[in-house]
Backbone as CSV, one residue per row, in Angstrom:
resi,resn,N_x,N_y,N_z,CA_x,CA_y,CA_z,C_x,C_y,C_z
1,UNK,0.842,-1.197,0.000,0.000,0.000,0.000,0.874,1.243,0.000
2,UNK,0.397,2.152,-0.982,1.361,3.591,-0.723,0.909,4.064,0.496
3,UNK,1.841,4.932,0.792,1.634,6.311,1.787,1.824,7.554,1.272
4,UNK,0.474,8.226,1.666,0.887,9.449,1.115,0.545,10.642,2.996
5,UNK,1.669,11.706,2.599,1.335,12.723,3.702,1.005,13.637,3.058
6,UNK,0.472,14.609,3.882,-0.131,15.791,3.358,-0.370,16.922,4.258
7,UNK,-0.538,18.022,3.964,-0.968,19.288,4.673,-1.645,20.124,4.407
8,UNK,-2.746,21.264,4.740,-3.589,22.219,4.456,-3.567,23.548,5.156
9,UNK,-3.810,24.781,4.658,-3.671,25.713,4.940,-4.885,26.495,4.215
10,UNK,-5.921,26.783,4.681,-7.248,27.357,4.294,-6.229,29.151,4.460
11,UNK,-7.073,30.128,3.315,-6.247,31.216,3.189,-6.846,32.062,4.165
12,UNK,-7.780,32.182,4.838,-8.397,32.943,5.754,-9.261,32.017,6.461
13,UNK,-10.084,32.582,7.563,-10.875,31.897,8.739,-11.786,30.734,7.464
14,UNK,-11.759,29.546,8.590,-12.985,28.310,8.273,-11.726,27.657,7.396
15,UNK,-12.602,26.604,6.860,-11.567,25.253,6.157,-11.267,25.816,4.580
16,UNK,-11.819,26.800,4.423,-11.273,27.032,2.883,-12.017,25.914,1.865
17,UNK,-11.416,26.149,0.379,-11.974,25.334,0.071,-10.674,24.118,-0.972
18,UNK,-9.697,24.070,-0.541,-9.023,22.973,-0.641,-9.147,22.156,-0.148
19,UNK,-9.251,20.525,-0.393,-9.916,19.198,0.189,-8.293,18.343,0.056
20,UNK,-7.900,17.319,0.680,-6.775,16.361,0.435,-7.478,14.981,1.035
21,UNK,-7.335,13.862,0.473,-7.729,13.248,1.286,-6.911,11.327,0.878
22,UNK,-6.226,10.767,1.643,-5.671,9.556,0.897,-6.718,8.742,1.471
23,UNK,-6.720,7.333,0.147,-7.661,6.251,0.284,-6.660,5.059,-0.273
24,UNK,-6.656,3.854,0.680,-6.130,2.831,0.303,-4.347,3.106,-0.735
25,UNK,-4.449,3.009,-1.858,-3.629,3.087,-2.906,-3.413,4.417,-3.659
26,UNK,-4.446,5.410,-3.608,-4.624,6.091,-3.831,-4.357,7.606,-3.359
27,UNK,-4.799,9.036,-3.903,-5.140,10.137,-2.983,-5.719,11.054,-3.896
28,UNK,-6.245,11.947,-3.469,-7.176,12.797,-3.758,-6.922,14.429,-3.634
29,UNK,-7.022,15.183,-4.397,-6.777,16.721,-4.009,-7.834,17.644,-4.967
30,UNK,-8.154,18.575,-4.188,-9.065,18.965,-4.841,-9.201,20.766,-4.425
31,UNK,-9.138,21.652,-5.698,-9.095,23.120,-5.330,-10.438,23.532,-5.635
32,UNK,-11.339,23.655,-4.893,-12.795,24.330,-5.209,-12.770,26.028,-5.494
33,UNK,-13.901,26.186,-6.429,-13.937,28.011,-6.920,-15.551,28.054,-6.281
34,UNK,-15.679,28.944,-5.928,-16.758,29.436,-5.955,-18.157,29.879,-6.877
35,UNK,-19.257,29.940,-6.838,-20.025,29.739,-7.552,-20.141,31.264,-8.369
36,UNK,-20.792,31.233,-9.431,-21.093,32.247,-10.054,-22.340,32.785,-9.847
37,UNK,-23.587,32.191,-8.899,-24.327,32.698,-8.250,-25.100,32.023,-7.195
38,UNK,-25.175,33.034,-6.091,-25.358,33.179,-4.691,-26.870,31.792,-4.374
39,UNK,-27.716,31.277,-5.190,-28.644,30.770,-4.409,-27.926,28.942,-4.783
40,UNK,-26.661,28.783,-5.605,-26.358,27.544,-5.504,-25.742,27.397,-4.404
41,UNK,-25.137,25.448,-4.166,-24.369,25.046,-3.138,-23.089,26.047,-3.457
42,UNK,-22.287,26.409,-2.223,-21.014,26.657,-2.217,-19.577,25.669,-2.416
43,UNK,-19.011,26.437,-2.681,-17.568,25.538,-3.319,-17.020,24.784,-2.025
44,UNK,-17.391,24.991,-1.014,-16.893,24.113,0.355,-17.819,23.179,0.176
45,UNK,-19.186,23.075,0.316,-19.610,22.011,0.520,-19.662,21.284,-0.802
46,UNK,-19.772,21.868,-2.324,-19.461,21.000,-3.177,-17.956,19.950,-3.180
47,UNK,-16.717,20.702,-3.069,-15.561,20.084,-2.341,-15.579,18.833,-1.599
48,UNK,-16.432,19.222,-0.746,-16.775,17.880,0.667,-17.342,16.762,-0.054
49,UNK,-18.569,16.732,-1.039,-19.532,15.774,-1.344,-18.815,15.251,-2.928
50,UNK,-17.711,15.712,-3.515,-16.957,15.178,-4.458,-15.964,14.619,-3.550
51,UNK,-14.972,15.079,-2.902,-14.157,14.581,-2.080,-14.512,12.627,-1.947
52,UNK,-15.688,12.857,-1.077,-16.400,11.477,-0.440,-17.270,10.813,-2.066
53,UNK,-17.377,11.599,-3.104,-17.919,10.384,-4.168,-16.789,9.899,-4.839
54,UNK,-15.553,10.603,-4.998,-14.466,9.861,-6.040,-13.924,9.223,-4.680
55,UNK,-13.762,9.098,-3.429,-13.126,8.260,-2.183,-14.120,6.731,-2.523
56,UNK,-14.745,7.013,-2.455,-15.808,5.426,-2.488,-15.877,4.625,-3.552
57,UNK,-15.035,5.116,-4.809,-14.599,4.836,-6.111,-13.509,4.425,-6.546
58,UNK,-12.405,5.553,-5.895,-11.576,5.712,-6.664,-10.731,4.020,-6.303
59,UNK,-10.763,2.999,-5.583,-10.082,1.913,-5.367,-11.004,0.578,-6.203
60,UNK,-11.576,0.991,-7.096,-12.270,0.114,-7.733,-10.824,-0.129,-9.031
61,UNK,-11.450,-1.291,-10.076,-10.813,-1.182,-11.429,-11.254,-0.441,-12.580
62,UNK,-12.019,0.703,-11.925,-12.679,1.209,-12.978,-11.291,2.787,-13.402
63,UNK,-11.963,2.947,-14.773,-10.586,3.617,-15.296,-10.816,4.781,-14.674
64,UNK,-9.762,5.976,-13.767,-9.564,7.263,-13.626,-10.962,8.301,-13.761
65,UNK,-10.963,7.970,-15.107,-11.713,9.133,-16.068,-13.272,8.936,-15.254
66,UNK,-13.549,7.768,-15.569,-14.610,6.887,-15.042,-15.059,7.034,-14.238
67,UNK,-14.011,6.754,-12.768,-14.261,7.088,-11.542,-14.785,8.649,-11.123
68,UNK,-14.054,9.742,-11.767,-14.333,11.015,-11.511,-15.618,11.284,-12.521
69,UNK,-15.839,10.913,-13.377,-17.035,11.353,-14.250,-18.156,10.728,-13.319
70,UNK,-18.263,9.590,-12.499,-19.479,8.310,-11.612,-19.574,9.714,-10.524
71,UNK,-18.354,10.152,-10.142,-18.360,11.155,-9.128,-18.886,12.472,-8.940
72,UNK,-18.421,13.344,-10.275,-19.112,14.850,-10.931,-20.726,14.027,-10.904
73,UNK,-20.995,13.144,-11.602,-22.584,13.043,-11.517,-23.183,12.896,-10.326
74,UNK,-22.591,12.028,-9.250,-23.608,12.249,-7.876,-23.382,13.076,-7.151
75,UNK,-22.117,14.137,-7.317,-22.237,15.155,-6.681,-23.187,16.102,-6.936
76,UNK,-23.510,16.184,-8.485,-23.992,17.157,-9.194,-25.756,17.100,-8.963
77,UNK,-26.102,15.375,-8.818,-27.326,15.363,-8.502,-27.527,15.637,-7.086
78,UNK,-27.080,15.251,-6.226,-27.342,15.056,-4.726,-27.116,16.835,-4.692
79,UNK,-26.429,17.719,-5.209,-26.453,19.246,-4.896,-27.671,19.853,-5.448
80,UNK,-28.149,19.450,-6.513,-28.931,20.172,-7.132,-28.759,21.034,-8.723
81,UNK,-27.257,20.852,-9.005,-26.335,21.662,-9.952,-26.840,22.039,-11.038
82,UNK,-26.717,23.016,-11.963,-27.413,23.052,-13.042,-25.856,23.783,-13.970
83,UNK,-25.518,23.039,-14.843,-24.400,23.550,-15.624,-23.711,24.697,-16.140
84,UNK,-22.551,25.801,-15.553,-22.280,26.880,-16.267,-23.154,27.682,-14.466
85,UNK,-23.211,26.934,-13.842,-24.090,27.986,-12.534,-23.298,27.282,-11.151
86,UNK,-22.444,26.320,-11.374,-22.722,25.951,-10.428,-20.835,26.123,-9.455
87,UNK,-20.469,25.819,-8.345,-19.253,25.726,-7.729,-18.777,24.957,-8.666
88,UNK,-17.672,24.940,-8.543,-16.543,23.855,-9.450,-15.133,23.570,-8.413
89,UNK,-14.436,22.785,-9.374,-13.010,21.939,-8.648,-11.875,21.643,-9.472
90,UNK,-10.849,22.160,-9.334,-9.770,21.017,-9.915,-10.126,19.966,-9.497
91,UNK,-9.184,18.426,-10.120,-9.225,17.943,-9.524,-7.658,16.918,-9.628
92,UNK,-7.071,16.439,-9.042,-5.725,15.511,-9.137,-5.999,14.527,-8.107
93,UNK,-5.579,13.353,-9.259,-5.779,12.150,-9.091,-4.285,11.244,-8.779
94,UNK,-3.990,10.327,-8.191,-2.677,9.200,-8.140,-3.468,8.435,-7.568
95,UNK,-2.960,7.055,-8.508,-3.165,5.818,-8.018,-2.434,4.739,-8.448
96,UNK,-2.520,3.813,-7.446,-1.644,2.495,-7.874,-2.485,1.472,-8.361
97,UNK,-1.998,0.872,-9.578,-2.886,-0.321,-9.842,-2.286,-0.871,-11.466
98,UNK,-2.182,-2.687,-10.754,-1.198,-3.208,-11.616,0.385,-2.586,-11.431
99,UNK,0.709,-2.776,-10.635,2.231,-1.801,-10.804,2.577,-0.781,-11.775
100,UNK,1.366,0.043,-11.768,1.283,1.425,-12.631,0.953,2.493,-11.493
101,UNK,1.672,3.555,-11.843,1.130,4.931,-10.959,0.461,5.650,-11.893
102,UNK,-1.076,6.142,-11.877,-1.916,6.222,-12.469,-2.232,8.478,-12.461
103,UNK,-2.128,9.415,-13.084,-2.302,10.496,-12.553,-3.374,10.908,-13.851
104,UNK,-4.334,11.645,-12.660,-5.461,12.563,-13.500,-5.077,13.845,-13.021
105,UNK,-5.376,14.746,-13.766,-5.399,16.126,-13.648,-6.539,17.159,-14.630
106,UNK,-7.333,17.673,-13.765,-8.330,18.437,-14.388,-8.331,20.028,-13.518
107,UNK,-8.153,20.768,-14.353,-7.841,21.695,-13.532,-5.790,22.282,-13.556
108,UNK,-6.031,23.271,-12.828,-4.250,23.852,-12.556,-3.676,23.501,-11.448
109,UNK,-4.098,22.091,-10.853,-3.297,21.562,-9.803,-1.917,21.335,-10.427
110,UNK,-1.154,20.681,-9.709,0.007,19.808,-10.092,0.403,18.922,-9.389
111,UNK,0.746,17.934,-10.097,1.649,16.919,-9.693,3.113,16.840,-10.389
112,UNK,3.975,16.515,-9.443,5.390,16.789,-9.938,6.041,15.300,-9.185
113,UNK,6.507,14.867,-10.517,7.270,13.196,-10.394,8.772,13.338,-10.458
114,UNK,9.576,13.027,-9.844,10.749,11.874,-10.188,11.126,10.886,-10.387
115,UNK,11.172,10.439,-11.838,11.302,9.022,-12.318,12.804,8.892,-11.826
116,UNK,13.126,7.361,-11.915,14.356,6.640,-11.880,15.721,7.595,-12.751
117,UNK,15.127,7.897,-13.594,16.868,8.501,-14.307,16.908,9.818,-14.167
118,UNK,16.087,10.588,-12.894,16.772,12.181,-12.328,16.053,12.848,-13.019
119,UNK,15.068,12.420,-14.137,13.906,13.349,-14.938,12.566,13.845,-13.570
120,UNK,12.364,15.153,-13.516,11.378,15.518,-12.972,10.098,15.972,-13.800
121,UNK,9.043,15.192,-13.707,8.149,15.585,-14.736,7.155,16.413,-14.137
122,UNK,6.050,16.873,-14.743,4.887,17.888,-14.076,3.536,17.112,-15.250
123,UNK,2.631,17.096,-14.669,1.305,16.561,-14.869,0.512,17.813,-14.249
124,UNK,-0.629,18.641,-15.293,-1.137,19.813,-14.790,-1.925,20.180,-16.412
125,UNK,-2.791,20.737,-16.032,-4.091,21.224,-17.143,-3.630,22.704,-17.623
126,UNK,-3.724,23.340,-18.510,-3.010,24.893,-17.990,-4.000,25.595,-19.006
127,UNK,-5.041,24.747,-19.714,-6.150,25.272,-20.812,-6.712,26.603,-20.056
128,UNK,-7.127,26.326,-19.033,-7.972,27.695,-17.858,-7.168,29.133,-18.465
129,UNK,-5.862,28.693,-18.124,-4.936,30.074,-18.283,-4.752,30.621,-19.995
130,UNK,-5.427,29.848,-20.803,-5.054,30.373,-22.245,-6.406,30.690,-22.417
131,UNK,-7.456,31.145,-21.287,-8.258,31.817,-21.718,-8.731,32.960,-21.437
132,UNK,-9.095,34.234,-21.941,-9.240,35.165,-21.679,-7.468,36.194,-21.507
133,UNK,-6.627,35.579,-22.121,-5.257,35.923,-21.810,-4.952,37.167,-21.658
134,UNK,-5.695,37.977,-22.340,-5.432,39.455,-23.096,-5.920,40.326,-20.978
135,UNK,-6.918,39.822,-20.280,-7.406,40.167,-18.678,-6.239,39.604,-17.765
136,UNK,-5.688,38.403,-18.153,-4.627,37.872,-17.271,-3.231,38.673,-17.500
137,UNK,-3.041,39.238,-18.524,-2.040,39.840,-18.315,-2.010,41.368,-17.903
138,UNK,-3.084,41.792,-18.443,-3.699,43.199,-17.860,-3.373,43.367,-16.307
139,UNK,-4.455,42.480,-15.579,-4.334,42.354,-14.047,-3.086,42.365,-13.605
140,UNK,-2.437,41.182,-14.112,-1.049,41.038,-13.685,-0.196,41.758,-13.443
141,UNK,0.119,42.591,-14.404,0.680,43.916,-15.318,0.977,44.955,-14.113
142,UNK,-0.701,44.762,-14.095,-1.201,45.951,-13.132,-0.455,45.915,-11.649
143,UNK,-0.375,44.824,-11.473,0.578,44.534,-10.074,1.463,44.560,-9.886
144,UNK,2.530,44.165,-10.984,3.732,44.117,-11.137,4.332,45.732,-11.053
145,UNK,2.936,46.547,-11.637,3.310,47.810,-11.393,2.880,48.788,-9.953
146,UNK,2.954,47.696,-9.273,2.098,48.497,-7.697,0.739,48.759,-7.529
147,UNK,0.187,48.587,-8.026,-1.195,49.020,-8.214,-2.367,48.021,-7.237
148,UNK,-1.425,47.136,-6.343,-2.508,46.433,-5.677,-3.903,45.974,-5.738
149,UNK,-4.549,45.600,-4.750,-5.665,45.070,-5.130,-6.793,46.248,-4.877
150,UNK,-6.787,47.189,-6.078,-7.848,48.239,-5.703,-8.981,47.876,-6.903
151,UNK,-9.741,48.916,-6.859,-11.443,49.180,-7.160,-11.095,48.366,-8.834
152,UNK,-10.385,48.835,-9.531,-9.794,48.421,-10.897,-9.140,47.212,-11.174
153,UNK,-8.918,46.587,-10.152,-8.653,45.381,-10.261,-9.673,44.115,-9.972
154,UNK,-10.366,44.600,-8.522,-11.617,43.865,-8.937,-12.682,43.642,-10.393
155,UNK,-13.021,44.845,-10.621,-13.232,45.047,-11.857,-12.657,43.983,-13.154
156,UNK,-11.501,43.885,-12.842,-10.649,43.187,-14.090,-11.226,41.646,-13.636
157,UNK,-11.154,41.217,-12.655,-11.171,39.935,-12.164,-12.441,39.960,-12.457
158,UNK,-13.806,40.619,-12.230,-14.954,40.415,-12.371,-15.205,39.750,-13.753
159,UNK,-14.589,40.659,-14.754,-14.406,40.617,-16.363,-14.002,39.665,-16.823
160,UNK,-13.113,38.765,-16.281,-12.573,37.606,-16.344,-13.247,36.306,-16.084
161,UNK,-14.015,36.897,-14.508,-14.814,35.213,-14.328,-16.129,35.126,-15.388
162,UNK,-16.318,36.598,-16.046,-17.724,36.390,-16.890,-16.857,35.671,-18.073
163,UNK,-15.762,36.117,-18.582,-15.179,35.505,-20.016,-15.122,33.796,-19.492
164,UNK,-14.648,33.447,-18.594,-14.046,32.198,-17.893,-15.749,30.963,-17.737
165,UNK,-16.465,31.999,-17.762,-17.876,30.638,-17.202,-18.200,30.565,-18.280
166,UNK,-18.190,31.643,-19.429,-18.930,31.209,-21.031,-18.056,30.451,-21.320
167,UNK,-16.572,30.011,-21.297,-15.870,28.872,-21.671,-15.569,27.664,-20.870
168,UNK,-16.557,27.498,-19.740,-16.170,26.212,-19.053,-17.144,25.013,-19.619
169,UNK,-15.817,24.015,-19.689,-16.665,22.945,-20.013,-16.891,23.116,-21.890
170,UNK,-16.215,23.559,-22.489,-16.257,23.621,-23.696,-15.250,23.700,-24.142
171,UNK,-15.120,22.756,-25.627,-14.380,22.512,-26.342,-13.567,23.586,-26.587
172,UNK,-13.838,24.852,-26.747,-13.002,25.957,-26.793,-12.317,26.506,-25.946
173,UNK,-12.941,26.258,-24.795,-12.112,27.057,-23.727,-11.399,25.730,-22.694
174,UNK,-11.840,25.347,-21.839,-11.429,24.316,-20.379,-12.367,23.388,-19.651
175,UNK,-12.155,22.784,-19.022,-12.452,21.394,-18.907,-12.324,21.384,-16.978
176,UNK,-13.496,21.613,-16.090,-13.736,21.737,-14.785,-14.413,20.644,-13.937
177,UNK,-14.364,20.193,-13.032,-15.557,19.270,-12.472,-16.475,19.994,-11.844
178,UNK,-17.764,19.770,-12.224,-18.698,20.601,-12.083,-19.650,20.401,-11.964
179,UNK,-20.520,20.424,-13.209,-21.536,19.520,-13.200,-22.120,18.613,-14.528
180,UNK,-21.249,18.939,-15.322,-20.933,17.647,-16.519,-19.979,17.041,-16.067
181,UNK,-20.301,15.755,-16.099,-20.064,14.337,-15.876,-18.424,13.866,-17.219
182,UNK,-19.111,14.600,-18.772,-18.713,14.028,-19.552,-17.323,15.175,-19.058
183,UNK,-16.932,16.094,-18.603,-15.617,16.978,-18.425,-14.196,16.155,-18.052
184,UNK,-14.713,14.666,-17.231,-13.875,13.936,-16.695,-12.968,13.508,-17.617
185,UNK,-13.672,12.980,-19.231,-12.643,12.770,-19.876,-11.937,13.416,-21.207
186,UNK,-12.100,14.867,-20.237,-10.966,15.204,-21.044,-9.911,15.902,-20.150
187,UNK,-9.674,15.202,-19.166,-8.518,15.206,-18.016,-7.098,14.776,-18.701
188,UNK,-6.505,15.375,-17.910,-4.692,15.406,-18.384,-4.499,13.939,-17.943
189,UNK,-3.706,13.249,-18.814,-3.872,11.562,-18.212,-2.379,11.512,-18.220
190,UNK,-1.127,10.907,-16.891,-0.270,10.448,-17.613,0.129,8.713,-16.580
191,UNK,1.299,7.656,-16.842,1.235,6.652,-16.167,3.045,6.125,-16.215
192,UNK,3.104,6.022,-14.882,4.707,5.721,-14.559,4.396,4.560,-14.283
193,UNK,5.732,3.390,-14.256,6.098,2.225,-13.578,6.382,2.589,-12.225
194,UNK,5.446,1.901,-11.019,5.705,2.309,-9.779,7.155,2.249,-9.397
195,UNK,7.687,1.301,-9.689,8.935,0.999,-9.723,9.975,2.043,-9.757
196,UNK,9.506,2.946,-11.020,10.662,3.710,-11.968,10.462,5.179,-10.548
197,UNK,9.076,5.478,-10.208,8.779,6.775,-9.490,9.489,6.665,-8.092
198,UNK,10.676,7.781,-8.037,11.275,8.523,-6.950,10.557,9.008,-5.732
199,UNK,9.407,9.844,-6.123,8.935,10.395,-5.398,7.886,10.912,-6.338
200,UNK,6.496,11.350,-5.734,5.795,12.394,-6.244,5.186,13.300,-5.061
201,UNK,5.266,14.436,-5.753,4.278,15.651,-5.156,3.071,16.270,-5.907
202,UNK,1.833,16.248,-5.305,0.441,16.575,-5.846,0.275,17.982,-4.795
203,UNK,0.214,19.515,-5.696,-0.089,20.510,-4.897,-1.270,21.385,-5.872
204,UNK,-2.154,22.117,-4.962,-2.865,23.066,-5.578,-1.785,24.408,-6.348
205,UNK,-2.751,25.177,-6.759,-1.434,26.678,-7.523,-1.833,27.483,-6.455
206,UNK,-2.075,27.454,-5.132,-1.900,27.998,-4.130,-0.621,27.784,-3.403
207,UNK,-0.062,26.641,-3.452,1.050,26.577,-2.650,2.448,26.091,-4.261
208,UNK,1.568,25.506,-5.487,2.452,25.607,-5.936,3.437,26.557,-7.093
209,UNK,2.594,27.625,-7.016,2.814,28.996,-7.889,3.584,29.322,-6.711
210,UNK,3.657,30.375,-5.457,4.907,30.624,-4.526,6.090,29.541,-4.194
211,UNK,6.146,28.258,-3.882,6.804,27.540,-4.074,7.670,27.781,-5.482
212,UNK,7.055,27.410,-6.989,7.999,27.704,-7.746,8.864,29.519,-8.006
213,UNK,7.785,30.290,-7.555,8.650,31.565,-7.045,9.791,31.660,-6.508
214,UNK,9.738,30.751,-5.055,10.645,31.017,-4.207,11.616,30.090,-4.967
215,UNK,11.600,29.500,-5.512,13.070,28.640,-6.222,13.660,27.526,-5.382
216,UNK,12.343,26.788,-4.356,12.216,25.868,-3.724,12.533,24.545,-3.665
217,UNK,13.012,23.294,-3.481,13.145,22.305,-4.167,11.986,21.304,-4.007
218,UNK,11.690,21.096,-5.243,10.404,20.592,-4.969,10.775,18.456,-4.328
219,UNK,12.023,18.564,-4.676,12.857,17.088,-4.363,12.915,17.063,-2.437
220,UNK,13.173,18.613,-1.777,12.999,18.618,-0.171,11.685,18.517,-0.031
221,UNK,10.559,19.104,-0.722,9.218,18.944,-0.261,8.774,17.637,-0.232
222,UNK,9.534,16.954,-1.128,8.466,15.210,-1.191,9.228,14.541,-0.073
223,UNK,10.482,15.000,0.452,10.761,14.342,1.900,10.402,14.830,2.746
224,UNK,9.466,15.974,3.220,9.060,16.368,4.164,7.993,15.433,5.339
225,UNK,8.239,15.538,6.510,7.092,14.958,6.824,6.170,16.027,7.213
226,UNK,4.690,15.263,8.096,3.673,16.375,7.882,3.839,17.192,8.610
227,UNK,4.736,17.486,9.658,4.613,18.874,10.236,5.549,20.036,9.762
228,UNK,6.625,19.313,8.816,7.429,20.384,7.809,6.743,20.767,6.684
229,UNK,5.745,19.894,6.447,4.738,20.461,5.255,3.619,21.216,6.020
230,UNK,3.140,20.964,6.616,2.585,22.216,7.540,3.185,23.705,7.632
231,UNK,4.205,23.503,8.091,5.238,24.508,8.315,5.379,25.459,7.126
232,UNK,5.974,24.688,5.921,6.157,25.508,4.847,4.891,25.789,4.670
233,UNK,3.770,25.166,4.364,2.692,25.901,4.036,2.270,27.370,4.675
234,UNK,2.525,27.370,6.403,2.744,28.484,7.068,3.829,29.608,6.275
235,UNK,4.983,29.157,5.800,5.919,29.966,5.430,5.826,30.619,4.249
236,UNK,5.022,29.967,3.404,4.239,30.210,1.869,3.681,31.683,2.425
237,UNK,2.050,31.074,3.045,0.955,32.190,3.843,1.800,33.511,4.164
238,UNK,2.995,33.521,5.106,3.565,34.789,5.719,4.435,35.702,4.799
239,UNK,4.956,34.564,3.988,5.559,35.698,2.669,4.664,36.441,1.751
240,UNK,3.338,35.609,1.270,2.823,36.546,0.981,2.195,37.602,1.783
241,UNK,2.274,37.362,3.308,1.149,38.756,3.849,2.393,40.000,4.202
242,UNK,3.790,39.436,4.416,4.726,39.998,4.918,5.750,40.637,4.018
243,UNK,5.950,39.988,2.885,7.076,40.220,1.750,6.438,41.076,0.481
244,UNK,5.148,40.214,-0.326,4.380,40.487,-1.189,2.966,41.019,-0.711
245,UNK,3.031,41.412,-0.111,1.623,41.964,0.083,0.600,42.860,-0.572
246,UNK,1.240,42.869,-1.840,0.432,43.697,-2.978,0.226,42.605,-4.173
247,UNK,1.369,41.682,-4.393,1.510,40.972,-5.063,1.894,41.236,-6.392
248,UNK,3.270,42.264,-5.600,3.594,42.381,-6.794,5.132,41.894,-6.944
249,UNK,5.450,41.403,-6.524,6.594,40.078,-7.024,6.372,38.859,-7.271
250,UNK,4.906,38.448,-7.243,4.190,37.049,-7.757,2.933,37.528,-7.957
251,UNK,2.075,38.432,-9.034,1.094,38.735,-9.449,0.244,37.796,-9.103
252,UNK,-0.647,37.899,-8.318,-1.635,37.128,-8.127,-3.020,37.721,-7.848
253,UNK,-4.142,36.666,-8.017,-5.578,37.287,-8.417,-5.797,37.918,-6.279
254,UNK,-5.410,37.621,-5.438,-6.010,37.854,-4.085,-4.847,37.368,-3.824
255,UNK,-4.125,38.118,-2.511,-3.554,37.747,-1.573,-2.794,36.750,-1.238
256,UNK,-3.852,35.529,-0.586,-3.343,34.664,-0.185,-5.087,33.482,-0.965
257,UNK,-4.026,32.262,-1.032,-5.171,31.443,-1.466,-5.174,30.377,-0.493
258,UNK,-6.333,28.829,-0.806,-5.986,28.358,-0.071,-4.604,27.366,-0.621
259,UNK,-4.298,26.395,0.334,-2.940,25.440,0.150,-2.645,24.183,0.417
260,UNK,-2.438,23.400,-0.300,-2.597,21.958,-0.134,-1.810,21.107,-0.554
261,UNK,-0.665,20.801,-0.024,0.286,19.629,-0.475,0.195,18.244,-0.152
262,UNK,-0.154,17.337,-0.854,0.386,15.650,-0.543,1.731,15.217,-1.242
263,UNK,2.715,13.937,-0.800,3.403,13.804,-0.887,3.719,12.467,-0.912
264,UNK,4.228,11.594,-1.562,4.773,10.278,-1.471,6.060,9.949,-2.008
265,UNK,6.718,8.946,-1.664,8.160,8.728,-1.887,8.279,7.213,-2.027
266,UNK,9.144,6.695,-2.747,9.616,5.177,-2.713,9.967,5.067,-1.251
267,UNK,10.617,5.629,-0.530,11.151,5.080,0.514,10.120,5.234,1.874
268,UNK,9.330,5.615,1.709,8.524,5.214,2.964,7.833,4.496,3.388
C-alpha cells in the first residue's frame, strides 16, 4: 500500500476550500472556486460531497476518467447543480494499480514526479490560463506595477470570471468538475512504472505557484514529513502577507489562497 502525507492551509478563517484526502492506494486533491451565483451550493460544501464520491470509487478497477465522471454526476445530482451555474473543482488524481502509478489532472493543480533517471516531470491542465489571456495579463501587469488590489482590479477579475464561465466545459475554452459528468474525460492523463517513481508531489497553484517563485526544491518537499509540510505551508501564507503583500513580485488574483500539499516517496 502507498503512503501518502499531506498538509492544508485554508487562506483565511474556516476550512477554505481545498480538500486532500488519501484512500487505500490512492489520494485525492481537490481546489474548489466558488459559484457564479449566490442561491447555488457553495464551493466548500461541493468540495466535501466530491471529495467522499471519487473516495468510495476511486479503489475500484474502474478507469480514472470513469471514476471522476461516476463522481461529478452524484455530486452534481445530490447538490442540485445546473451547468455553467454551479461551484466547481480542480481535480488531481494518483493511483496504484497493476504496478502502474496512475495520474489525472483536471484543472491547474500539479503533480510533480521523479522518475528513476533524475527526470522531474509535471502533470497539470493549464487550458484555464489560455483563456481570456489578453485580462490575465492586464491584471497582472497591473501589479507588477504596484497598483494592488484596488477598485480596478476587482473590476478586471470580475471581467474575467464572466469571459471564464462562457468557456467552461467547452471545447473551446477548459475542462472543470462541475456539473458535466462528460468533463472527466478530457482530463490530463499520464502513467509511470511504480517501480521507476522517486517520489511524487500533488499541490494546488496555491502553494504551488509561490513555491515555484521562491526557487524551492520541490525534491525537499516530497521528503518532508507532515509537520514540515505544515510549516512551509505556514511559510508560503507569511511571505505573501509579509514580503508580497500587494503581489507584486508574484502577481496574483487575491492575496493569499488556499494550500494543499500531498506527498509520497519510494522510501517510505
Amino acid at each position: 500500500m502507498m503512503h501518502f502525507l499531506g498538509a492544508s492551509l485554508p487562506a483565511g478563517r474556516g476550512r477554505g476550500q481545498d480538500r486532500w484526502q488519501a484512500s487505500g492506494d490512492a489520494a485525492i486533491v481537490l481546489d474548489g472556486a466558488s459559484s457564479f451565483t449566490p442561491t447555488t451550493a457553495d464551493a466548500s460544501e461541493y468540495v466535501d460531497h466530491l471529495l467522499q464520491d471519487i473516495a468510495v470509487r476511486i479503489s475500484s478497477q474502474a478507469d480514472l476518467s470513469a471514476v471522476l465522471s461516476e463522481a461529478i454526476q452524484a455530486t452534481s445530482e445530490r447538490l442540485d447543480l445546473q451547468p455553467g451555474n454551479g461551484p466547481s473543482s480542480t481535480v488531481l488524481l494518483v493511483r496504484e494499480r497493476d504496478a502502474l502509478l496512475e495520474f489525472l489532472a483536471l484543472g491547474d493543480s500539479t503533480a510533480i514526479i521523479k522518475t528513476g533517471d533524475g527526470v522531474v516531470h509535471r502533470v497539470s491542465d493549464d487550458r484555464l490560463s489560455r483563456t481570456a489571456v489578453h485580462l490575465r495579463h492586464q491584471y497582472r501587469t497591473r501589479l507588477e506595477a504596484g497598483s494592488g488590489y484596488d477598485d480596478s482590479h476587482r473590476s478586471l477579475l470580475g471581467e474575467l470570471q464572466h469571459h471564464e464561465r462562457q468557456l467552461r466545459n467547452t471545447p473551446e475554452g477548459y475542462w472543470i468538475a462541475e456539473a458535466q459528468p462528460e468533463a472527466a474525460h478530457e482530463a490530463i492523463r499520464r502513467t509511470f512504472e511504480v517501480g521507476d517513481v522517486a517520489w511524487a508531489v500533488l499541490a494546488t497553484d496555491g502553494a504551488q505557484r509561490p513555491i515555484d517563485h521562491l526557487g524551492l526544491s520541490w525534491e525537499d518537499v516530497a521528503l518532508m514529513g507532515s509537520s514540515e509540510l505544515s510549516s512551509l505551508l505556514q511559510r508560503l501564507h507569511d511571505w505573501e502577507q509579509f514580503e508580497d503583500p500587494s503581489a507584486k513580485l508574484l502577481p496574483r488574483a487575491k492575496q493569499h489562497d488556499d494550500k494543499v500539499i500531498v506527498t509520497w516517496d519510494a522510501e517510505r
